[in-house]
N, C-alpha and C positions, 0 to 999 in steps of 0.2 A: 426662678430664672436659670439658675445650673441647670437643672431638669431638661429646663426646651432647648440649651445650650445642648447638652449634650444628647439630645432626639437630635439636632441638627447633623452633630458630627457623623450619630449612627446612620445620619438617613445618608450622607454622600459617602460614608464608607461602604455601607451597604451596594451601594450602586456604582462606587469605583470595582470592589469584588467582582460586581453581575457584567463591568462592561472589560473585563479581562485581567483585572490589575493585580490580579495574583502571577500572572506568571512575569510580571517587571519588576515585583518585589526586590531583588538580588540582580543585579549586571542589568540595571536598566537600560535598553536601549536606545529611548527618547530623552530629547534635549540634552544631547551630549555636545560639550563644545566644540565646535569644528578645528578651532583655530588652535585649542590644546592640541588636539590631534594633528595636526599639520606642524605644530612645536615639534611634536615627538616620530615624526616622522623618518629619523634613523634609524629607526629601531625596526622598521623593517624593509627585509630585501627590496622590495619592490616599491618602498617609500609610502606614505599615506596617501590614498584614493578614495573620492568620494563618486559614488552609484545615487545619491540622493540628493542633486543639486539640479535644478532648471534649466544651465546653463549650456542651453542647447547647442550656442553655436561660439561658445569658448570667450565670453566678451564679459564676463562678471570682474576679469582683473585687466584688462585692455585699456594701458596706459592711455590712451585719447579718450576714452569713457571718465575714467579717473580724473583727467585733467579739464574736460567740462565740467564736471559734477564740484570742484574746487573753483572754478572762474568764476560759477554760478553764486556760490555762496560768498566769494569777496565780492559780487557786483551786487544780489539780492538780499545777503543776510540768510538765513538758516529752516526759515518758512515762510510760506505765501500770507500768514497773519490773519486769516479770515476766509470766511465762502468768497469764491472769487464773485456773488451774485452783489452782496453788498456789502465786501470791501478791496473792490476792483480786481484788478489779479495784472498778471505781470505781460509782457510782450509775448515771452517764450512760450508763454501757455498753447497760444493761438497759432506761433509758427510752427509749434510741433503738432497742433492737430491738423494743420492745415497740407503739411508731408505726412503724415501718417495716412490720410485721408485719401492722398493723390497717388503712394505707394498704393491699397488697397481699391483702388479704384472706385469710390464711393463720394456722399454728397461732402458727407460731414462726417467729422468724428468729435466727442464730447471725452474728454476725462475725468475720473474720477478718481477720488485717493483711497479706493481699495475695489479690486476685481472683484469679490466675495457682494461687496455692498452695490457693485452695479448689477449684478444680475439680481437680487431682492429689490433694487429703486425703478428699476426698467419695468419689470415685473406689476409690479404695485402701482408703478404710472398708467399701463395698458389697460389691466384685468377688472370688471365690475362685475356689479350682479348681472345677472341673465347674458353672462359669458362663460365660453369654456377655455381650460387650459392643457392641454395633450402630451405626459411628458414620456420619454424615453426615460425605462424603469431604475435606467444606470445612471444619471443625467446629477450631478454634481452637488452636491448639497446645497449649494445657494442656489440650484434652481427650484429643488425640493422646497426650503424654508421660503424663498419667492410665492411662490404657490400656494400652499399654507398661508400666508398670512392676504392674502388676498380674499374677496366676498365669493368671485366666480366659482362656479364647480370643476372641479378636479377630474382626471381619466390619465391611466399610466397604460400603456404597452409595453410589450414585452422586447426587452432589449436587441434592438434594430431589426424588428422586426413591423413592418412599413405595408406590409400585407395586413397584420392585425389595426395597427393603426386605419390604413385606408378603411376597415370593414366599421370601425369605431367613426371615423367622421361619417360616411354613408347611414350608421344609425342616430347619429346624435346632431347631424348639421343644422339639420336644418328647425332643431327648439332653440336656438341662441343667436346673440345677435353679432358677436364676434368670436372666433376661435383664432386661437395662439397654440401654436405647435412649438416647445421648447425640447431642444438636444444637444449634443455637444457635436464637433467636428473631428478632431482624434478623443478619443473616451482617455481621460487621465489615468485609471485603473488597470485596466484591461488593454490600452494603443492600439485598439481598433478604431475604426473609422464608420458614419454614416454614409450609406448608399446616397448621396447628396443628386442626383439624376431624378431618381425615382420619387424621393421624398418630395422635390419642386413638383416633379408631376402629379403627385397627389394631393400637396398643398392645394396649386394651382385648381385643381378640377374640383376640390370643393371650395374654393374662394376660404380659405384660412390665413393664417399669418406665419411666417415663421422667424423664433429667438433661436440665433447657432451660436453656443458657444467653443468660439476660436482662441481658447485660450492657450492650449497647445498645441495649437496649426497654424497660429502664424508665426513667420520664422522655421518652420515645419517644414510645410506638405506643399506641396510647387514646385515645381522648379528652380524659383527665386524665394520659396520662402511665404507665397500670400494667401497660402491656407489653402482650404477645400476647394472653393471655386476654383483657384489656378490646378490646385491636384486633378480638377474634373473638367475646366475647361470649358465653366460657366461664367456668365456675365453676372458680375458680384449684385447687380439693382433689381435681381429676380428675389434675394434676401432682403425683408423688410428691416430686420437688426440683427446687428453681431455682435458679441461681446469679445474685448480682448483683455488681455494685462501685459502690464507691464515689467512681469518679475519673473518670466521665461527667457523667452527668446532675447527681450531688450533690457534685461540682467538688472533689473532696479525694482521698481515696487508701484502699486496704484493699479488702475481699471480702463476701462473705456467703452464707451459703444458710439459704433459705426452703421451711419443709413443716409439715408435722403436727406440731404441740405435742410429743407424744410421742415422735418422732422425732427433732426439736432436743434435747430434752432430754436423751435419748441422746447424739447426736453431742457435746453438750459432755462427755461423760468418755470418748468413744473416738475422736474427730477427731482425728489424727497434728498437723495443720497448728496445730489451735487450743492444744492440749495442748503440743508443745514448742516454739509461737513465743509471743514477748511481743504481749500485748493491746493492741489500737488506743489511741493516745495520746488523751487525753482531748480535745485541738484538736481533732485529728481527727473524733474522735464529733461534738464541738459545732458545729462547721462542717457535716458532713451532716447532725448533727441538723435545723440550720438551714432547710441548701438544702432537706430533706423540705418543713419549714412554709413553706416560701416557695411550693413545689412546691403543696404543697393549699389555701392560699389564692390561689393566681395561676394558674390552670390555664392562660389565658391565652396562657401562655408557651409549652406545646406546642399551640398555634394557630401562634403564632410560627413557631417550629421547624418544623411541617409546612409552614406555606404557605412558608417561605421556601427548603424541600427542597425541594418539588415545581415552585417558579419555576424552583429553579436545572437540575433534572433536566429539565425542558419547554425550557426556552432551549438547553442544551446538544445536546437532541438536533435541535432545530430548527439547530441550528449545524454539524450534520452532525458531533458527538463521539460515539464508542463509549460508550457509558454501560452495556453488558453488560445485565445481568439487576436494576437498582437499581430501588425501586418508588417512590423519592423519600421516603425516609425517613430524616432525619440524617446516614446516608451515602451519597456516589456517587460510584464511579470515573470515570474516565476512560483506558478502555485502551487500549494504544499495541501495535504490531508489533514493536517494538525496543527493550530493555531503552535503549539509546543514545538513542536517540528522545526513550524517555521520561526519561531524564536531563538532557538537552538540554532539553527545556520546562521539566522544576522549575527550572532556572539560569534559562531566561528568564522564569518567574515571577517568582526570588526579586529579579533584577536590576531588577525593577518594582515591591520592596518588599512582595512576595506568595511568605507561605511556606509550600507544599504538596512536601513532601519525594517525592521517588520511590518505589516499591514492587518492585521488578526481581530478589528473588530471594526472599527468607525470606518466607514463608507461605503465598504464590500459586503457582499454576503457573506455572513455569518461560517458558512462551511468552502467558505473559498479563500482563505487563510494565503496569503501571498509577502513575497520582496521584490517589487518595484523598483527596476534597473533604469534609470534616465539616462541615456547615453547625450553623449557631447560629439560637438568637432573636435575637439582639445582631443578627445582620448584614443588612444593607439592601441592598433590591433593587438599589442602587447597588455594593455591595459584591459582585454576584453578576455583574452586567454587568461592572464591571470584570474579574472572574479570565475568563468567557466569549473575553472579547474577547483577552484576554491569550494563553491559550489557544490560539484560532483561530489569531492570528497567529503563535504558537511554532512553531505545529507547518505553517506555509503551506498549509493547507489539504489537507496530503497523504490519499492512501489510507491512510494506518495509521490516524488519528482516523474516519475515514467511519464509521456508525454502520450494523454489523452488522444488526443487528436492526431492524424496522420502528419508526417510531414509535408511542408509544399514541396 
């Protein structure tokens, strides 16, 4: 029994090594507590800053946010107690999908109690044998593991790359009896964005389906905030589903998808995710409820949000940083040559009271090593000159930051 005890230990040591964990050995940079750090926040000039928080549009500590997500729990108690399928669910559930629904201009919206488990239950609801699945080769983990665990067959393109796609459904359309095209709407890695025009027009012309996950475009990308279609200026019921969360833009936690009346209403008695997990805790609703209306009377705030991405994305590249493929929208890397490299600046960020974690193996590719800048409305152009500068000098100005790609 020791023996296969410790075959176990060696076997996830072994594989913590292979998946990078020698270089967090010493000044690890994950799972650091935030809220120590905000303790100790006089200790530097510029006070403690965080570069790794959702908090797109400044509403994670927004006294009216706060004070539902407390009314919620003196009126409902502390959780919804059950799948809302069969052990009922509360009022708030319904009013908040019913304005999120009417914000995005769509039939229905469904929630779930985690964004991660709605794109793998959506997934798994659609996809059978003698169906195909098409994904964008960047496209989110839970779209990846969705897909995988599915009977259909599998087909990846190359990241937003909508030409190869089109040439893959023209070879493959026509052996299956349904095709699902999944992508994201801003890329969470990379804050690029899908040519959302051309992909409907290629959906469309071979009759496919398309899953967008908007999980960092809404509250984004629009004018107001409603994602891709407002960024583009499409009528949102050309999208058969959309995936959102709620632990972006509406600073709380859980999932959802958004489509045709009839379609939600379906997926509430045959969604795996929604059916045998317990229903978002009423805080919870009351708190996005919240950040929604704060959202539709302060649109403001993705003014905010965009100009203070596109300061940060214009200075960095002027600053000679790799900023890849980001168009300046909520998120932007900064890619490094050297998973080391790039471990070595988050220290010397954080040691300046600035905490933007590393990215150097799970989700990216392997040789594209990066720190992932989430910009906010909350933070000021002071606050962007600051990480800039910090930055520049981490890294001494080497060839790994030098910025690939032309400036816009």
């Amino acid at each position: 029994m020791e023996d296969k005890k410790s075959s176990f230990v060696t076997f996830a040591e072994r594989f913590f090594r292979l998946g990078g964990g020698f270089l967090v050995q010493e000044d690890n940079p994950y799972f650091v507590a935030t809220d120590a750090l905000e303790a100790r926040s006089d200790e530097w000039p510029g006070g403690y800053l965080s570069m790794a928080h959702y908090d797109y549009l400044g509403l994670l500590n927004h006294p009216d946010c706060k004070t539902a997500a407390k009314d919620a729990i003196d009126q409902h108690g502390t959780g919804a107690g059950a799948s809302r399928l069969v052990g009922g669910e509360r009022l708030v559930h319904r009013e908040f999908e019913r304005d999120m629904a009417d914000f995005l201009g769509v039939g229905g919206v469904l929630t779930m109690i985690s964004g991660y488990l709605t794109n793998i239950s959506v997934i798994g609801l659609l996809m059978h044998n003698k169906d195909l699945v098409i994904v964008d080769e960047l496209a989110h983990n839970s779209i990846m593991v969705g897909v995988q665990g599915v009977k259909a067959d599998v087909a990846t393109y190359q990241h937003n790359d909508l030409d190869e796609l089109d040439r893959l459904l023209s070879e493959k359309r026509g052996q299956y009896n349904r095709v699902m095209i999944c992508t994201e709407g801003l890329f969470s890695m990379d804050g690029d964005i899908t040519d959302l025009p051309k992909l409907l027009e290629i959906k469309e012309r071979h009759d496919a389906w398309l899953l967008l996950d908007e999980a960092h475009s809404y509250g984004v990308l629009g004018p107001t905030g409603r994602g891709l279609c407002e960024h583009f200026g499409i009528e949102p019921d050309r999208i058969e589903l959309s995936i959102g969360t709620l632990s972006k833009s509406f600073a709380s936690a859980g999932g959802f998808v958004a489509g045709n009346a009839k379609v939600i209403d379906w997926m509430r008695y045959g969604i795996a995710g929604f059916i045998y997990s317990v229903g978002l805790q009423p805080a919870t609703v009351a708190s996005s409820h919240q950040a929604l209306k704060i959202l539709r009377a302060e649109p403001d705030r993705v003014t905010r949000l965009r100009r203070n991405s596109k300061l940060f994305l214009r200075k960095a590249r002027e600053a000679g940083l790799n900023t890849g493929t980001a168009i300046g929208e909520a998120v932007v890397p900064v890619l490094f040559d050297s998973p080391l490299e790039c471990v070595q600046v988050a220290k010397a960020l954080m040691d300046q009271g600035i905490y933007a974690p590393p990215v150097i193996q799970i989700g990216i590719p392997k040789d594209l090593p990066r720190i992932r800048f989430f910009l906010s409305a909350s933070h000021s152009e002071e606050d962007i000159d600051r990480v800039i500068q910090a930055v520049v000098q981490a890294s001494g100005g080497s060839h790994a930051v030098r910025n690939r790609l032309s400036a816009e």
